[in-house]
N, C-alpha and C positions, 0 to 999 in steps of 0.2 A: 202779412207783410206787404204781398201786392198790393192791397187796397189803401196801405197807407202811403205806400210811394205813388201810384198812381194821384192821391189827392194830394199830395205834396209837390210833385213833377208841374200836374197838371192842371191844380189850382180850380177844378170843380169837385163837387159831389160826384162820390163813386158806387153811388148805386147803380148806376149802368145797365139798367134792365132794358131788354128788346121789346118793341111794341111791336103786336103785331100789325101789318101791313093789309090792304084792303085789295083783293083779285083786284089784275087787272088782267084783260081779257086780250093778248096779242095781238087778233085781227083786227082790232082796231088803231094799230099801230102802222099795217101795213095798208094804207089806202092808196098805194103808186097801180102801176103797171106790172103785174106776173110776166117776165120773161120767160123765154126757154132757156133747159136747162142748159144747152150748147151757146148761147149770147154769147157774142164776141166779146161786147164791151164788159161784162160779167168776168167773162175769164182771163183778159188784160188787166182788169184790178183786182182779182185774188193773184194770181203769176206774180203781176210788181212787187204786191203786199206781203209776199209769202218769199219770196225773195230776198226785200230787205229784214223782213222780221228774222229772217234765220239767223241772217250777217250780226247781227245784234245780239250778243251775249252777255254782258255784261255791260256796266256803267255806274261812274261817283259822280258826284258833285253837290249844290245846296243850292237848298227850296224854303219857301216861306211856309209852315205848314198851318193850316186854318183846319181846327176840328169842330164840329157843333152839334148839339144832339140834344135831346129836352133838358138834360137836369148837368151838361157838363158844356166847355168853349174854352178853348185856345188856341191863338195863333203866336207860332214860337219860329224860329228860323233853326233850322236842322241840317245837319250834313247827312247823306243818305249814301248809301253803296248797295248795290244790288248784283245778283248771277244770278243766271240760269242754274240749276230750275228752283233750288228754295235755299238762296244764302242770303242776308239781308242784313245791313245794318243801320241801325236808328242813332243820330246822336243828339241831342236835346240839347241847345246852345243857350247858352245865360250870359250873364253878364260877362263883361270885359273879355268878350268871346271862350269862355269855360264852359267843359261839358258838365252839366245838370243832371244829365242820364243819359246812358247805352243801354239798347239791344242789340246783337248781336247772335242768330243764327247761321248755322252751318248741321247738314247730315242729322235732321232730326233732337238737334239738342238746341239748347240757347243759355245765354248768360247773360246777365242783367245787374247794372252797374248802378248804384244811388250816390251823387255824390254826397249827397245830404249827411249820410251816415257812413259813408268810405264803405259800406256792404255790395259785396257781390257774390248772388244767388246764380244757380245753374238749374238745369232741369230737364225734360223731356218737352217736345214743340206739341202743342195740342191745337186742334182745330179751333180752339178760345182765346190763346196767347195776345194774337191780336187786338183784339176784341177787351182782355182784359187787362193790359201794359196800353196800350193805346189808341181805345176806342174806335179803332177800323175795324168793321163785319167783315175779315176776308179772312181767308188764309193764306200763308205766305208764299205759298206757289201761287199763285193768285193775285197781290199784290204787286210780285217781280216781274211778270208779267206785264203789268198793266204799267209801271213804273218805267217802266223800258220804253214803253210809249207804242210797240206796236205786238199785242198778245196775242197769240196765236190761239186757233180753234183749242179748247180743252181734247185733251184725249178720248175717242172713244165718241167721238161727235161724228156724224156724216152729214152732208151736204141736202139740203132740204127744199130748195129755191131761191131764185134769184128775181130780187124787184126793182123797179124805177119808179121814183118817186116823183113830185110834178118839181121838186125844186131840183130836178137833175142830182138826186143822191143814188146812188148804185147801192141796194142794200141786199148782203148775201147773209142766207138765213142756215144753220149747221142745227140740226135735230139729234134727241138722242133717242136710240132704242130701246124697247124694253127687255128684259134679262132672258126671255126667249128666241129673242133675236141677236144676233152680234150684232154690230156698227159696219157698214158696207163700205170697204175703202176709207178709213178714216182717218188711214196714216196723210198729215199734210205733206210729207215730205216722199209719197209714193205718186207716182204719175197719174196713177189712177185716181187719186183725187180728183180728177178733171176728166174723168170720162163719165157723161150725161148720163152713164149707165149704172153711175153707182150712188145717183140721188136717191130717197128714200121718200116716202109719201111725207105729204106735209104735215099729214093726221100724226105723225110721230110728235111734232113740235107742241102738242097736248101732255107731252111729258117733259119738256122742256128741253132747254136749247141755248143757242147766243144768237142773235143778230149785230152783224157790223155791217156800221153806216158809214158809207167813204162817200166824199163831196165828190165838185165835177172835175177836182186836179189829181183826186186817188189818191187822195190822204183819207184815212181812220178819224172820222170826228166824234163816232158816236159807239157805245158797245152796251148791250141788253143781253144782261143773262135771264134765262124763263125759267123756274122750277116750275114743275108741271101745276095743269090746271092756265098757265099763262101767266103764273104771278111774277112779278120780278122781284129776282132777286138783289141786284146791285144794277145800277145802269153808269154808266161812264163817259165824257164828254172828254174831247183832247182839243185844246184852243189854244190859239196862238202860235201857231207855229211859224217855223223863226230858222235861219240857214242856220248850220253849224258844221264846222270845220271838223274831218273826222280824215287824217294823214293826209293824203293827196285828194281826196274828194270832198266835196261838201251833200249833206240832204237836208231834210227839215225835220224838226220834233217838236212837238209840242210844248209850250214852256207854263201852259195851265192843263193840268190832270183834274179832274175833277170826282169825286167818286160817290153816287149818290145811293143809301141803303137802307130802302124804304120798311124793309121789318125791323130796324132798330130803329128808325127816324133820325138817320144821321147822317152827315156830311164832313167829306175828307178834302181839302181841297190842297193842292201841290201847286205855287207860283216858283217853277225852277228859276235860280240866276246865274246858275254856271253848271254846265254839265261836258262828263269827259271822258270815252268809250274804250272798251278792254275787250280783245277775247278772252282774258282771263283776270285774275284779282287773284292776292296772295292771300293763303290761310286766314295769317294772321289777322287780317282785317275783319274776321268773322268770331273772334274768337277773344273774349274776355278774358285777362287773368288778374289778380291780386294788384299789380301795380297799374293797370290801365287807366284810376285814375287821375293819374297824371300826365296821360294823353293828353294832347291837344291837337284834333283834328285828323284824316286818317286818310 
């Protein structure tokens, strides 16, 4: 049934196989300046970043969404809703502004809405959902994340070094260990994340890692995840960024996501047009039933 909604939603060929991707080799990514691990300027723009990224829980609103990949493409305009850490929902916008398709996750399940056929399927969330309802290589913690605009180190990540780059980018490099080591300090939200004493050698980031690239206003432009050996796995750009009114204060987010995922050969791109921020989001909004059909808009 997936594959036939999928080519009906989304108007390509649903063979949807992953290519594989060609090593690429990290160090040659990093051609700036190696700071120390104590750099002022270093720890001014994780402090900021790790600051707002907490404040940031949730968020709705709609995005043009552009997908591309060798044998599939579309760009459709969709209302999106996201939480921390894996609630999501997808609405696929048709004509005369009618939804075409939901997903919706919440707590490891999902429901999935055709309107083609008035069918709505449920299930268990699988690290392929994505991937196989709508051509994104991620998983949905993962995703919300990145959607949110400012993603935090993955869990179980520690701190690896910090570089300058010649165009004045501050890029902070999070390694992970191997299973006979634990992760040193990896909690973001422990102070000890910022004591120079709890970097790990670099040689770790041979097992893979993330680097985030913040320009010279300490904004997040760029995110490289490493599976080990230095491959990448998904690299991520955030552009455009743009004030937005959030209660009594304003900051910036990104209003192009871009998500690039070089072992399936494919690209996600997100042009937000309205975006509008929550510490929380009601169930319901996560949650498919029999009449949501008739929903319009969420």
């Amino acid at each position: 049934m997936f594959v036939l909604v999928v080519g009906l939603l989304l108007s390509f060929s649903a063979s949807g196989c992953r290519t594989s991707s060609p090593p690429v080799d990290f160090e040659t990514k990093l051609s700036g300046t190696l700071l120390a691990n104590d750099d002022a300027r270093a720890e001014r723009v994780l402090r900021a970043y790790l600051e707002l990224s907490n404040a940031r829980t949730a968020m709705r609103g709609s995005a043009r969404v552009a997908l591309e990949g060798p044998d599939f493409k579309l760009n459709r305009p969709q209302r999106i809703l996201v939480e921390r850490p894996a609630r999501l929902r997808f609405e696929i916008v048709g004509l005369f502004d009618q939804i075409a398709a939901m997903l919706a996750v919440k707590g490891g399940e999902f429901g999935f809405f055709d309107a083609s056929t008035g069918q709505v399927s449920h299930g268990r969330v699988t690290s392929s959902l994505l991937w196989d309802l709508a051509k994104i290589d991620l998983e949905i913690p993962e995703v919300v994340e990145l959607l949110l605009g400012v993603p935090r180190p993955s869990p179980g990540l520690s701190r690896a070094s910090n570089w300058l780059e010649v165009d004045g980018r501050i890029v902070l490099v999070f390694a992970w260990t191997d299973r006979e080591r634990p992760a040193v300090c990896a909690d973001a939200g422990d102070l000890k994340f910022f004591d120079p004493g709890c970097f790990v050698s670099t040689d770790t980031l041979a097992l893979g890692g993330e680097l985030f690239y913040f320009d010279v206003a300490g904004r997040l432009v760029e995110l490289r995840s490493l599976d080990s050996g230095g491959v990448i796995r998904y690299r991520v750009t955030f552009e455009d960024y743009q004030a937005v009114a959030n209660g009594d204060s304003n900051f910036e987010f990104p209003n192009r996501t871009t998500i690039h995922s070089p072992g399936a050969n494919s690209v996600a791109r997100f042009d937000w047009k309205r975006v509008m921020f929550a510490e929380q989001l009601s169930d319901r909004f996560f949650e498919i039933r029999r009449r949501d059909e008739s929903t319009r808009g969420g």
